[in-house]
C-alpha positions in Angstrom: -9.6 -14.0 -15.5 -9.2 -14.0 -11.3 -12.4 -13.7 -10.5 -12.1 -14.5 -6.7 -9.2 -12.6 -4.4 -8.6 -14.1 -1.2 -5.6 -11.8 0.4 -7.2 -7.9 0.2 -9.4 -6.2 2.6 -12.8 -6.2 0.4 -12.3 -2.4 0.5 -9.2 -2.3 -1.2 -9.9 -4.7 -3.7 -13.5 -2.9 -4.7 -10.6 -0.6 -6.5 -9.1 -3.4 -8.4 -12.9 -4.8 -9.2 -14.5 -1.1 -10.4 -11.0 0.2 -12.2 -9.7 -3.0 -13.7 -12.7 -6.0 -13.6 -16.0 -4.4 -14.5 -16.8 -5.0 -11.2 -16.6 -8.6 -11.7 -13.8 -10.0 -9.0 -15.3 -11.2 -6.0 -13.7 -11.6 -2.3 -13.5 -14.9 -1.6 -13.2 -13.3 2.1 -14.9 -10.7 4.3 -14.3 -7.8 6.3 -13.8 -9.7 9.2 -11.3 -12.0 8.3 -8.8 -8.5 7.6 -9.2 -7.2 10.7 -6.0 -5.8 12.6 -6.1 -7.0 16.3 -3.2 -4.7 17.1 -2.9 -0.7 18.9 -2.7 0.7 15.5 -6.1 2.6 14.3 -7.1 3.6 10.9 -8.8 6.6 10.7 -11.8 4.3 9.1 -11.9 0.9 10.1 -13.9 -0.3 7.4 -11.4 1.7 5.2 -8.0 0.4 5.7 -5.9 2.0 3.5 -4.1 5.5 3.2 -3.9 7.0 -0.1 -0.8 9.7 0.2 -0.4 13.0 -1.5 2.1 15.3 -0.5 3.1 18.7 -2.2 6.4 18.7 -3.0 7.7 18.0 -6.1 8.7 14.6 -8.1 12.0 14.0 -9.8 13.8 11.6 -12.4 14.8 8.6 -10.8 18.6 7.4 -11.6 16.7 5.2 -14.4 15.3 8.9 -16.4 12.3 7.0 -16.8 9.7 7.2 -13.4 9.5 9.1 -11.1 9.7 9.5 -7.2 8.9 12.1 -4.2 11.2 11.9 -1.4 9.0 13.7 0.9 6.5 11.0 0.4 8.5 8.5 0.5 9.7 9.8 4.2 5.9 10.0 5.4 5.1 6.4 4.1 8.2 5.3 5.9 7.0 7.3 9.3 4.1 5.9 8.7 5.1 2.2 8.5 7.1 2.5 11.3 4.6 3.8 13.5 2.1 0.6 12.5 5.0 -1.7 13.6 5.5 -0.3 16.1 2.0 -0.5 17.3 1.8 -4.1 16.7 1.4 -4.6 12.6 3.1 -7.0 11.3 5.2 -6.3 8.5 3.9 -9.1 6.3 0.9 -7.3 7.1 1.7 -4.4 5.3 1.6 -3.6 1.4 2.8 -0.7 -0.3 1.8 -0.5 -4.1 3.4 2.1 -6.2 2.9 2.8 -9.9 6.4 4.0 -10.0 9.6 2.1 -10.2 11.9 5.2 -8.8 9.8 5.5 -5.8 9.9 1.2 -5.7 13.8 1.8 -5.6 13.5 4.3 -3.4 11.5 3.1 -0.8 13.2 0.0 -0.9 16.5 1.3 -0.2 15.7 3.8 2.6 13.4 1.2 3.6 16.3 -1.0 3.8 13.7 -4.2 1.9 12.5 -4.4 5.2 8.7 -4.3 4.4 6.9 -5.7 0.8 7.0 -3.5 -2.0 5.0 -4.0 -4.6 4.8 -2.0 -8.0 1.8 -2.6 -10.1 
């Protein structure tokens, strides 16, 4: 088992540790080492992360098996935008999706411009 994580801001990975480790990964870094030295601000510094929810509806992908939400997919992409724009460097940035569809999606109106990740 991974029992130490060295690339996650310890808040993120506290998700990974409660939901999927019994709270047993460790960060084998600390807050301090994640910090952003850039313009863009997160609404919680010790927090930085966005978790997205949008009301509209989701769809079929092409596949007909996942799913995707165009309207959130065009806020995540404002979104990433704006942090480049304000200094973020796009290997800085990580989008995780359960959803292949919205993994297409993203990266094609994305244009594979920024890491996608599915998990």
């Amino acid at each position: 088992m991974l029992d130490h994580q060295y690339r996650m801001h310890p808040f993120i990975s506290s998700f990974s540790s409660t939901k999927f480790y019994g709270c047993k990964l460790k960060d084998g870094i600390n807050e301090q080492d994640r910090v952003l030295k850039t313009k863009f601000q997160f609404i919680n510094k010790a927090k930085p992360a966005f978790l997205i929810s949008c009301k509209d509806y989701e769809q079929t992908s092409s596949t007909g098996y996942s799913y995707l939400n165009r309207k959130e997919g065009s806020i995540i992409g404002k979104l990433v935008s704006k942090m480049v724009r304000e200094g973020v460097m796009e290997s800085q940035i990580g989008i995780i999706t359960p959803y292949e569809g919205k993994l297409s999606y993203l990266s094609i109106n994305l244009i594979n411009k920024f890491f996608l990740m599915p998990i």
